[in-house]
C-alpha positions as CSV (number, residue, x, y, z in Angstrom):
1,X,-25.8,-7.1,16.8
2,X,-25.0,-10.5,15.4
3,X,-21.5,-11.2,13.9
4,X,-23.4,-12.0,10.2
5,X,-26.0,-8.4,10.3
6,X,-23.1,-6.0,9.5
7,X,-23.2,-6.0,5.8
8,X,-19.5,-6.1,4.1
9,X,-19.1,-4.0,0.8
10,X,-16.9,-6.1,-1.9
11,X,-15.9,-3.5,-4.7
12,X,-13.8,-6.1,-7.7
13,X,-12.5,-4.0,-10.0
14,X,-11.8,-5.8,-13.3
15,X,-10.4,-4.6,-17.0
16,X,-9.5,-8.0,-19.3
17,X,-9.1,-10.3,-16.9
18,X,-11.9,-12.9,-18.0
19,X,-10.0,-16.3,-18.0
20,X,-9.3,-15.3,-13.9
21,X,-12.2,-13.4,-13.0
22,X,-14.4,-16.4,-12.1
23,X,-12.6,-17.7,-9.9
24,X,-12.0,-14.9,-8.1
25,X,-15.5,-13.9,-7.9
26,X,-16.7,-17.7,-6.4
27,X,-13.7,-17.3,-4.0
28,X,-15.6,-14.0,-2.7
29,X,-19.1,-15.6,-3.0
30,X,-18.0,-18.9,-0.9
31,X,-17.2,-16.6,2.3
32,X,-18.6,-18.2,5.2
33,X,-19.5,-14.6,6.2
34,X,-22.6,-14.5,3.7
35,X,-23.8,-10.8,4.2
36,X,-21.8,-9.6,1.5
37,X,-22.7,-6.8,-1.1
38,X,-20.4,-7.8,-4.3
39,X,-20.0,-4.6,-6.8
40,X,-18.2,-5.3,-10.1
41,X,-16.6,-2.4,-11.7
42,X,-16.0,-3.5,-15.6
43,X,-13.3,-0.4,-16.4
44,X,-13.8,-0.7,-20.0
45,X,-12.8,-4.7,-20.8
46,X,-12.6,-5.5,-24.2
47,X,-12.7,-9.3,-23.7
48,X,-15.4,-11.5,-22.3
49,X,-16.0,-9.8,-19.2
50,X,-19.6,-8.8,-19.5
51,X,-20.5,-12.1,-20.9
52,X,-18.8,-14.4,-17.9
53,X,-20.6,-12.1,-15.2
54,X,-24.6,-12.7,-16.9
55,X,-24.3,-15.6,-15.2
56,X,-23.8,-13.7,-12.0
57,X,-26.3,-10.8,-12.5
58,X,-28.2,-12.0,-9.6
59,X,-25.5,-12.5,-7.1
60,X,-23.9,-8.9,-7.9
61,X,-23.9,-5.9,-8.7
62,X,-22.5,-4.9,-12.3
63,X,-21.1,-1.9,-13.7
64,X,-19.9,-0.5,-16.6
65,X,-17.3,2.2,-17.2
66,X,-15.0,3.5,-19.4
67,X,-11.5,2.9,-18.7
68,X,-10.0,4.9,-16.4
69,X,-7.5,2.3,-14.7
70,X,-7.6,0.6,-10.8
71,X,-8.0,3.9,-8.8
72,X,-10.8,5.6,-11.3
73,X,-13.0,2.1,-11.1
74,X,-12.2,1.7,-7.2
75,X,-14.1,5.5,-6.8
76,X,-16.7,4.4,-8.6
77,X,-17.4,1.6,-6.9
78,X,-17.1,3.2,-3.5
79,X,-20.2,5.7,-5.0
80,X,-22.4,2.6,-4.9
81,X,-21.3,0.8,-1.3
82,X,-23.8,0.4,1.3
83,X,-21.8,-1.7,3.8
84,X,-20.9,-0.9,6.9
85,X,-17.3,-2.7,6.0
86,X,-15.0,-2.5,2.4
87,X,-13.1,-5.1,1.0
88,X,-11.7,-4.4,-2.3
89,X,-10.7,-7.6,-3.9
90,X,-8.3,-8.1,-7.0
91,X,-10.1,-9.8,-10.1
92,X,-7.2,-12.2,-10.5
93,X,-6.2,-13.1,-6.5
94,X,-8.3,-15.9,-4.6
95,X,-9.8,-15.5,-0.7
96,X,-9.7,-18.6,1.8
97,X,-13.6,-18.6,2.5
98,X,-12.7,-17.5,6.7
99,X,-11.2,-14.3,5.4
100,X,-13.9,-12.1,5.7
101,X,-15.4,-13.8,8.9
102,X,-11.9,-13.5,10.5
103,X,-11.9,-10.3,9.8
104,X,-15.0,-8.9,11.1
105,X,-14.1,-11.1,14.3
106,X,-11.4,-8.6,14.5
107,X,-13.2,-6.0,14.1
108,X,-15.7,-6.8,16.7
109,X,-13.2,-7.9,19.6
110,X,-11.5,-4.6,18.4
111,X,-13.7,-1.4,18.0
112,X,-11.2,1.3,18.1
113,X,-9.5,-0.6,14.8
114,X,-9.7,1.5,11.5
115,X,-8.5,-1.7,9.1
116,X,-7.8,-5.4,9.0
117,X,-5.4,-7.4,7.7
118,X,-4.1,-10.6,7.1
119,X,-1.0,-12.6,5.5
120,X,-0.8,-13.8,2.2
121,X,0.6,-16.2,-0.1
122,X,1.8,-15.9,-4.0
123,X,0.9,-19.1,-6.0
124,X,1.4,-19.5,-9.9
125,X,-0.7,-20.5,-13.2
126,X,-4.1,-22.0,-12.8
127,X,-4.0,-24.0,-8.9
128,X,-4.5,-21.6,-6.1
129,X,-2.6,-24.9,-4.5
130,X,0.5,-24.2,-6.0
131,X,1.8,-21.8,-3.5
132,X,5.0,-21.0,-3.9
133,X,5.8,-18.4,-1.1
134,X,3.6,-17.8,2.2
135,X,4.3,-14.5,4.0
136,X,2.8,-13.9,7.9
137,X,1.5,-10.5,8.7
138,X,3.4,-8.4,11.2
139,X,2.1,-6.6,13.6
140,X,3.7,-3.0,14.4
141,X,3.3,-1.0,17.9
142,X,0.7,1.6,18.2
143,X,2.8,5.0,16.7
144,X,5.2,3.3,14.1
145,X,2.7,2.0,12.0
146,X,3.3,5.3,9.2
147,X,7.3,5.3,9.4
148,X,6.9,1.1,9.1
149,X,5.0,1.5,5.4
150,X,7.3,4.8,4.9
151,X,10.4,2.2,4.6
152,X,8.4,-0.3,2.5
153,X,5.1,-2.1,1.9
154,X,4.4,-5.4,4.1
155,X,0.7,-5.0,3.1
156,X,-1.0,-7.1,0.8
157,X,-4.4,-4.8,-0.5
158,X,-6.5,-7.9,-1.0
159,X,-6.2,-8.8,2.4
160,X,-7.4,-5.6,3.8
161,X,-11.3,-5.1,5.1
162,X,-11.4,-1.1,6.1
163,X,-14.7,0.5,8.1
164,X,-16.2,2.3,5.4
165,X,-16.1,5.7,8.2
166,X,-12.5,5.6,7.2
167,X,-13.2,6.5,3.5
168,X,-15.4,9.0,4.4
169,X,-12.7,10.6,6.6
170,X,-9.5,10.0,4.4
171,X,-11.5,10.4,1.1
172,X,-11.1,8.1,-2.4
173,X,-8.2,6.7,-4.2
174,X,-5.8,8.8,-5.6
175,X,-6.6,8.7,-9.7
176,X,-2.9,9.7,-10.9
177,X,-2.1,6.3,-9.1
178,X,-2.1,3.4,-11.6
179,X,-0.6,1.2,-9.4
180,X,0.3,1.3,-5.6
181,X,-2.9,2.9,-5.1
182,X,-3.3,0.9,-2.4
183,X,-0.4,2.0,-0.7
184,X,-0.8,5.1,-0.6
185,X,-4.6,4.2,1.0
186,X,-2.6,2.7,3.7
187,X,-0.3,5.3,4.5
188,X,-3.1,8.0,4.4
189,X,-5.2,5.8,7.1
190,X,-1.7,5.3,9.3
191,X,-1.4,9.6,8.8
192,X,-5.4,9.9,10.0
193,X,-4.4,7.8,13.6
194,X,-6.4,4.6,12.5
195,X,-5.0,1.6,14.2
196,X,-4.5,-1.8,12.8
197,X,-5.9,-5.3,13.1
198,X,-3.7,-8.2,12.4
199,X,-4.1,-11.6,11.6
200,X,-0.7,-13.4,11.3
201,X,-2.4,-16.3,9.5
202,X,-2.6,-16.3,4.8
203,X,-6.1,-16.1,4.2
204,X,-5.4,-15.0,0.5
205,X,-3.7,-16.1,-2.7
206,X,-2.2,-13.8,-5.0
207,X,-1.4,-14.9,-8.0
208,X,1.5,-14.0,-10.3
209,X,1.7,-14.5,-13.7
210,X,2.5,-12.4,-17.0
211,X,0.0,-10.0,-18.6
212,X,-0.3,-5.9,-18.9
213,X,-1.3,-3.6,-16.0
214,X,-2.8,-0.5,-15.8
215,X,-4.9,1.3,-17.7
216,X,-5.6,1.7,-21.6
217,X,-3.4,4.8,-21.7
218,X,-0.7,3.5,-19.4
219,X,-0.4,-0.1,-20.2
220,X,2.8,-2.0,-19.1
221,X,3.9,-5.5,-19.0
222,X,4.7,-7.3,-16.1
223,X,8.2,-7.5,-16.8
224,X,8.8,-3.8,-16.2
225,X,6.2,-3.7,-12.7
226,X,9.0,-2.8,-10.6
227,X,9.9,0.1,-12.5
228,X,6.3,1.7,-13.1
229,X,5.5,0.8,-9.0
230,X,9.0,3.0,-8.9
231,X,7.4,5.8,-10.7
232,X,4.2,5.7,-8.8
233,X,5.9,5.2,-5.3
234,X,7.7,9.1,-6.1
235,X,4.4,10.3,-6.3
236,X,3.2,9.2,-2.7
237,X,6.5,9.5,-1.2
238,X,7.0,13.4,-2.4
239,X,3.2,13.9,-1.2
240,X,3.9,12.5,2.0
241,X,7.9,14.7,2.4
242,X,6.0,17.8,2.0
243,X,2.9,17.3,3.8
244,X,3.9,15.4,6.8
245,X,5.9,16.6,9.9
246,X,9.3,15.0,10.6
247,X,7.9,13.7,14.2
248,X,5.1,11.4,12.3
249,X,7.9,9.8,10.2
250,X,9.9,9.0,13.4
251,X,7.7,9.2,16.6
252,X,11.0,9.2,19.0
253,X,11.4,12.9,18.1
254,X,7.8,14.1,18.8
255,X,9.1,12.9,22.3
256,X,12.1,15.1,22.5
257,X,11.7,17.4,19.4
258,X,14.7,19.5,20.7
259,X,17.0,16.3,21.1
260,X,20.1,16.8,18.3
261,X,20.8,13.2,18.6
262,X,16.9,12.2,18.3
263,X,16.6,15.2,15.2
264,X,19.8,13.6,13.4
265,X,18.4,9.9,13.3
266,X,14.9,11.4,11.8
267,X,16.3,13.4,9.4
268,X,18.4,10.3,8.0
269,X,15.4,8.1,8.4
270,X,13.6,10.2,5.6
271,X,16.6,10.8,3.8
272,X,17.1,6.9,3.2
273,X,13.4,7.1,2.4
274,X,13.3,9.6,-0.2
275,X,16.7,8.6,-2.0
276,X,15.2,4.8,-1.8
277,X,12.4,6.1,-4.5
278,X,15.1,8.3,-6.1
279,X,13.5,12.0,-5.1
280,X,16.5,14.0,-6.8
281,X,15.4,17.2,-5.0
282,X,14.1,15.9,-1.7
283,X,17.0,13.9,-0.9
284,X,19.7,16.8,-1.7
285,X,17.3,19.1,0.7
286,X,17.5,17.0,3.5
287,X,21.5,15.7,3.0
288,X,22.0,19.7,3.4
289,X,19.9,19.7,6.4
290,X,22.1,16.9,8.0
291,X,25.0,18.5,7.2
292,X,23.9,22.0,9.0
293,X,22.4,19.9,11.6
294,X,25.7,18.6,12.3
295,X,27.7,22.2,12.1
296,X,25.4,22.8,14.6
297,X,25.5,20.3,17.2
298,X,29.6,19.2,16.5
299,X,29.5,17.1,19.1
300,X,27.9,14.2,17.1
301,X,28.5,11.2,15.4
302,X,27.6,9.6,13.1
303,X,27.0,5.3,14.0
304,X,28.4,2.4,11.8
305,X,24.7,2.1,10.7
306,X,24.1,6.0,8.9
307,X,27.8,5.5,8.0
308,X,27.4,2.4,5.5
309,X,23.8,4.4,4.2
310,X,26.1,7.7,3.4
311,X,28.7,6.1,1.3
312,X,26.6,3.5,0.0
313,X,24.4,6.3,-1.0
314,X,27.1,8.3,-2.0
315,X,28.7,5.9,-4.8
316,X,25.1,5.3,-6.3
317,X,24.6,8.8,-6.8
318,X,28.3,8.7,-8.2
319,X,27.2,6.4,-10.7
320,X,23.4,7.8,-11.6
321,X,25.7,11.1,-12.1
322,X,24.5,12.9,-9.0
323,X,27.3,15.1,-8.0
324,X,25.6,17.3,-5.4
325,X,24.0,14.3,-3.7
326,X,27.3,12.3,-3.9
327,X,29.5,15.1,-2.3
328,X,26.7,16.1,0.3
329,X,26.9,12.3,1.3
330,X,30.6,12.5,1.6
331,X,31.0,15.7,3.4
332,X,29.0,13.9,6.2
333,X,30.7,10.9,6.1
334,X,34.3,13.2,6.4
335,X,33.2,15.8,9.0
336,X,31.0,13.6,11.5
């Protein structure tokens, strides 16, 4: 099979973004890879939206919804996908035209690879040109890919193509997700044992710029993003405490899973993670697991490293009025 006969499934999801959308869109329809299937999701815009993309009617396909936010529009564009490949592209963000051609490259040299990605750079106002920041995608050993996105993003969504066999395994985008959805898509693929491609060069631009997010019933500016990506991020990171085993989170102990030394490093590795998104509950349960961890096994110690986290985590829950998690943190600190 030729590299241009596997068709690539675009899904843009757009609410109220008319003054950006076209150029996003060209950036999509200039890919040198040209068998492309471009799905617009309208989610209920109230500005020009429908009128910019007549122009378009017979280089896409359009849709209509009613607002529902990112995750609900993303669904329904996965409903009407016939590729055998899914890039979902941002309707504000603009693709170098190699990105999907690099990708499927990728893909091709690589056939146990689930999803591809790429690096990125931020640009501001109206000149995709104006880039401001570049960042070069890391690659991460087979194994640590999950506990690498448990301590943090490095992922930018719009520069991910995923084999559509991987939605149909993992299943759709999480609706109570306004943002981060695409995080948590990551972390589910990393938790299903799909491996990743990398390409270490930018082959997209992501703008910033001021303007509300989300959806109609959950509209925020962008001044307060960190805080509402906070308030999502609990609800992946609680999902993923529960659900996953402590040996996914830190492959060294599914290794040695009866290792005290190997048990004590995993347990503060999802500790750090839990009480980075602020998880009240979580993070007591597992500072109360260290500390019987250690009654246990008194011939540990704690290194300079889990030291600084303990009592740096212990005067921020001092001062966010935490008492139990600040004198669990403590006690550690004292007896190990």
């Amino acid at each position: 099979m030729s590299n241009q006969e596997r068709r690539v499934s675009v899904i843009i999801p757009t609410y109220n973004r008319a003054s950006y959308l076209v150029e996003s869109l060209e950036s999509v329809l200039a890919q040198t890879y040209r068998n492309l299937e471009v799905i617009v999701v309208n989610d209920g815009s109230t500005d020009e939206t429908k009128v910019i993309l007549e122009a378009y009617q017979d280089r896409i396909s359009y849709f209509e919804k009613t607002n529902g936010g990112k995750s609900s529009a993303l669904n329904f564009g996965l409903k009407h996908i016939s590729g055998e490949y899914v890039w979902v592209f941002d309707d504000d963000d603009v693709a170098l035209p190699e990105l999907v051609a690099s990708h499927i490259s990728v893909f091709e040299s690589q056939p146990e690879v689930g999803f591809v990605y790429s690096g990125y750079a931020f640009f501001e106002g109206k000149d995709a040109d104006n880039v401001i920041e570049t960042v070069e995608a890391t690659a991460h050993p087979d194994g640590e890919m999950l506990g690498q996105l448990l301590s943090g993003n490095f992922i930018s969504g719009v520069s991910v193509v995923v084999r559509r066999q991987c939605y149909d395994r993992v299943g759709i985008y999480d609706e109570r997700l306004i943002r981060a959805q695409d995080y948590d898509m990551w972390i589910r693929l990393a938790r299903a044992g799909y491996k990743a491609g990398v390409i270490q060069k930018p082959l997209v631009r992501v703008r910033k710029h001021d303007g509300l997010r989300g959806s109609e019933e959950d509209r925020f500016k962008i001044s307060i993003l960190r805080e509402k990506h906070l308030e999502y991020h609990r609800i992946i990171m609680k999902k993923i405490y529960w659900e996953v085993p402590l040996d996914a989170i830190s492959p060294e102990l599914s290794i040695a899973p009866d290792d005290p030394e190997r048990t004590l490093r995993a347990l503060l590795k999802r500790t750090w993670i839990v009480a980075n998104t602020m998880l009240v509950e979580e993070t007591t349960r597992d500072l109360s697991l260290v500390r019987d961890h250690l009654s246990i096994h008194g011939e540990l110690r704690l290194d300079d490293r889990q030291r600084v986290f303990l009592s740096a985590l212990k005067d921020y829950a001092g001062n966010q009025r935490q008492s139990e998690i600040a004198s669990l943190s403590e006690l550690i600190v004292q007896s190990a």
